[in-house]
N, C-alpha and C positions, 0 to 999 in steps of 0.2 A: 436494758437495765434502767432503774425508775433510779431520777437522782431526789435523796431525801432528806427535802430544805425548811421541812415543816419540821420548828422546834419542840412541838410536842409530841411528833413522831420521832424525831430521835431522843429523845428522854425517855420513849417507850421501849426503842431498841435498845438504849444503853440500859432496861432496866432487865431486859429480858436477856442482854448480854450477863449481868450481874445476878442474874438467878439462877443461870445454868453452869456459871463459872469452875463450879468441881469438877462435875461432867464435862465439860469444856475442852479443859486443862487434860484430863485424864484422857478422853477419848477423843475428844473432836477439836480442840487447839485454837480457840479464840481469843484467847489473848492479846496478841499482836494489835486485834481490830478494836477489842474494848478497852484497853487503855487511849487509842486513837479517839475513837468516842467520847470516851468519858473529856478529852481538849474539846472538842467540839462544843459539848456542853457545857462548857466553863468560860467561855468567852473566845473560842476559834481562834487560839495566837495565833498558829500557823496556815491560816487560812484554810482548811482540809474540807473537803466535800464527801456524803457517802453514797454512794451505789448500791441498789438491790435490785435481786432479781424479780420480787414481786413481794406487795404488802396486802395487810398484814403480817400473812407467813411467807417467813425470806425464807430462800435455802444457801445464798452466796450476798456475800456484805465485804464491796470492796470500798476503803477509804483512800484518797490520792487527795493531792493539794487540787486547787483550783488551777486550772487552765493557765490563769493568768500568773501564776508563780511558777509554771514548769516553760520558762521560755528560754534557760540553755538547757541544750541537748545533753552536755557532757557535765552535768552537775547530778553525781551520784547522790548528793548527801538531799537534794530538793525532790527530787524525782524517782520518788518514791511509793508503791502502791502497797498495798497491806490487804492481805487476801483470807476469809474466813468462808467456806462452804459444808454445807452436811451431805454435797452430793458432789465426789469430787472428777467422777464421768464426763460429766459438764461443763470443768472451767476450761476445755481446749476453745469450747460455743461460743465462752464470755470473752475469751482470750484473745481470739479473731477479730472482734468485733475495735474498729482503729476509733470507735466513740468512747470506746473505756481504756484502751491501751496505744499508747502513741509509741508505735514501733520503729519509729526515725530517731527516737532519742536512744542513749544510755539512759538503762532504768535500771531499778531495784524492786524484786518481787519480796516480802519477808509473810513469814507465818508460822506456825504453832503445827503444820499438818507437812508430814513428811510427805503425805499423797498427792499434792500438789505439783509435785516435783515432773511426774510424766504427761501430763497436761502439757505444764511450762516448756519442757522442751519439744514434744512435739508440732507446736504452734511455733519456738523458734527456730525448728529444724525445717520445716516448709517457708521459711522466710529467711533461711543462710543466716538468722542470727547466732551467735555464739554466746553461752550459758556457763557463767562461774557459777557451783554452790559450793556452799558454806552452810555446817551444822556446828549448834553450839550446845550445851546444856542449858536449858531454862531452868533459872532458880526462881523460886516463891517462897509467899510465909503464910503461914495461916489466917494471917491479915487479908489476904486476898481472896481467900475460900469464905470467909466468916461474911466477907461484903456485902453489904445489902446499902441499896438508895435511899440517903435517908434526907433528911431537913439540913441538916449539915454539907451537903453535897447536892448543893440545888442548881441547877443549869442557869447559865448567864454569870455565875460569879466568879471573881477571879482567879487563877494562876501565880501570878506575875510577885505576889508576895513572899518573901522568904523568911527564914531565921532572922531574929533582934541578936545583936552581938552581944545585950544581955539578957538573953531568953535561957544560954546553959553555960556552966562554968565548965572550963579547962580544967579545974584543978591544981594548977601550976602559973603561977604570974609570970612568966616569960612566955606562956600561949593563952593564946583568944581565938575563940570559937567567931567566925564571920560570916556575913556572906558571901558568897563566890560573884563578883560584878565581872560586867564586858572587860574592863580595864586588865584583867586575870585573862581573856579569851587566847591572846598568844602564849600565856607559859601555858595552859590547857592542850591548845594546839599543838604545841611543839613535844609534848609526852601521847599524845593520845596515839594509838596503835593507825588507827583509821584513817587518820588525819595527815596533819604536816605537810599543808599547802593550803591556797588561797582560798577556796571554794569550799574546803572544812571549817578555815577561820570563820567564815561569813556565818555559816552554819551553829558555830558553837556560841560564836556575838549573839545571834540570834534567840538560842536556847538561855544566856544567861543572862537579855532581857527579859525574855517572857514566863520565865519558870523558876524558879526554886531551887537554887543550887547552896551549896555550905564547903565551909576552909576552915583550917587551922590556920591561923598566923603564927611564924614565928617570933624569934626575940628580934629580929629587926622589922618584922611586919609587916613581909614577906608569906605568900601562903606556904606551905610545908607538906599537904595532904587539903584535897578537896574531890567531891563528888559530886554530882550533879544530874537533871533528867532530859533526854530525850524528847521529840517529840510522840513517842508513843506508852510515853508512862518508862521506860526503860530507864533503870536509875545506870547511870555509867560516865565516859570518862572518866571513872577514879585515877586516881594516882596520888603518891607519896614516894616525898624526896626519897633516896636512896637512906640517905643517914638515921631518917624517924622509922623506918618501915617495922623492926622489932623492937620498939619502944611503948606499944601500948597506946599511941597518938591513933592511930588507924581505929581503933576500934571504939575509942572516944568518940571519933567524929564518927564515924556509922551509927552508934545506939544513939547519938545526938541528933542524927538526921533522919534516922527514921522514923525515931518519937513527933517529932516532926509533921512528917507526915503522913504520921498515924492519928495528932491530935488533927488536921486538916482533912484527913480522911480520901487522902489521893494514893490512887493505888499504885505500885512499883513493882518491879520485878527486876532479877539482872539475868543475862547471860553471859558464857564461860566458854571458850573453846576447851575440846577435849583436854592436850596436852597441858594447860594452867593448872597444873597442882596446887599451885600457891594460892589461886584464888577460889578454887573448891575451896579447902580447907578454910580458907576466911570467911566467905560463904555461910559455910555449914556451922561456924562460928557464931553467926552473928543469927541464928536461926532461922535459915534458909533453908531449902530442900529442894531437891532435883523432879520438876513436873517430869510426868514418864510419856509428854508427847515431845519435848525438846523445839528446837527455834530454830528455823529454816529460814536461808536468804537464796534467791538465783539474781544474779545480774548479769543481765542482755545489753549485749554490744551490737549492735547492727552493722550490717560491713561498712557500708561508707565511711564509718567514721572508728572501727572496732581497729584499724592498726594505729590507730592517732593514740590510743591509750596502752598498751599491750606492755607498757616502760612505766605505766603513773594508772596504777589499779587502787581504788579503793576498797576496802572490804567491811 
């Protein structure tokens, strides 16, 4: 695998990512990798590096953080690869290979390509690793199909800028539209499904320095409902209080936030497990649609250290 540190090669990839994006989505499920991309080209918060199997024309584009940020083994939320192939025979070749996959950790595989799935365990079933998946629905908007690279979205600038607290009105003087700061990372943590422990907190501190997240404040100034993105473009952690949830507040804050970052021109996407009806339905709401390749995760335990979490699984 060629690592590709040349910024005008990956402006090239993320462009070439952005032009096949329907197709993508539809057949082939790159998503996962060009939202990863598209941080790269914006200023690298998260340090991420990408892999290919050969350039110009790639056939496999894996993105992982750098080396030097995957240094605990048992930090799911760090160690993290993101896998996009048009030839998927192959990735048991890439899989093997302990220069792109560090098989002594707990890791996370995620992707757009349900074919990925018999590679992954065949490489960790020749290594006694043990393999959780997880399939979700992948939502989009037609904002992500329409995408194209433009002046507005130029490599090197930043992320890190969110919503002005008077950029949208609440409609209501006992709420105000915010932004989501670190200071917010523990009530985050302590709702987020994923979360709720120390090594997600770290995770979510991180995401809500370097990206773009939004809250409703209540009437004491307290957030109430806030969302926010991932490091792969994935808009998530949503949550709202119990009490706001069919008040109308929820949907405020989503067309507030995506306008958002619709006028910034950064792409998002969310996913859904199957059984959430609630969040389908809000979803499709807020003019989302279900891509028909869906959002794959495997996460590999490796034995030494696979019965030390078997009690504290991340998902």
């Amino acid at each position: 695998m060629i690592l590709l540190n040349n910024s005008q090669k990956l402006l090239t990839l993320y462009k070439s990512l952005a032009r096949n994006i329907p197709e993508s989505l539809k057949v082939k499920g790159s998503g996962e990798v060009y939202g990863s991309v598209y941080y790269i080209n914006h200023g690298n918060p998260f340090n991420m590096e990408v892999l290919v199997d050969s350039w110009p024309e790639y056939q496999t584009v894996i993105v992982r953080p750098q080396k030097q940020e995957m240094t605990d083994d048992m930090d799911l939320y760090r160690n993290v690869y993101r896998i996009f192939t048009k030839v998927p025979q192959k990735v048991p070749d890439v899989l093997e290979n302990h220069e792109v996959i560090n098989w002594g950790q707990i890791f996370r595989i995620q992707g757009c390509q349900e074919s990925l799935g018999e590679g992954i365990r065949a490489v960790a079933f020749s290594k006694s690793v043990r393999v959780k998946y997880l399939k979700a629905i992948l939502y989009i908007t037609d904002d992500i199909l329409k995408l194209k690279v433009c002046n507005k979205s130029k490599a090197g600038s930043s992320c890190k800028a969110g919503p002005r607290e008077d950029e949208h009105e609440s409609g209501d003087p006992n709420f105000k539209f915010s932004r989501l700061d670190v200071s917010h990372a523990g009530l985050v943590n302590a709702s987020w499904r994923p979360g709720r422990n120390e090594r997600s907190l770290r995770y979510i501190q991180e995401c809500l320095q370097k990206l773009p997240a939004y809250c409703l404040l209540g009437p004491d100034g307290v957030p109430v409902s806030w969302v926010g993105l991932e490091s792969s473009c994935e808009a998530g952690m949503a949550y709202t209080v119990e009490r706001y949830q069919s008040t109308g507040k929820v949907t405020q804050l989503i067309r507030s936030y995506m306008k958002y970052l619709r006028q910034k021109t950064i792409p998002f996407y969310a996913t859904v497990l199957e059984e959430n009806e609630k969040a389908h339905r809000s979803l499709m709401h807020h003019d989302f649609f279900a891509a028909a390749c869906g959002w794959h995760q495997w996460i590999c335990y490796p034995p030494e250290i696979s019965s030390l979490c078997l009690n504290n699984e991340a998902v």
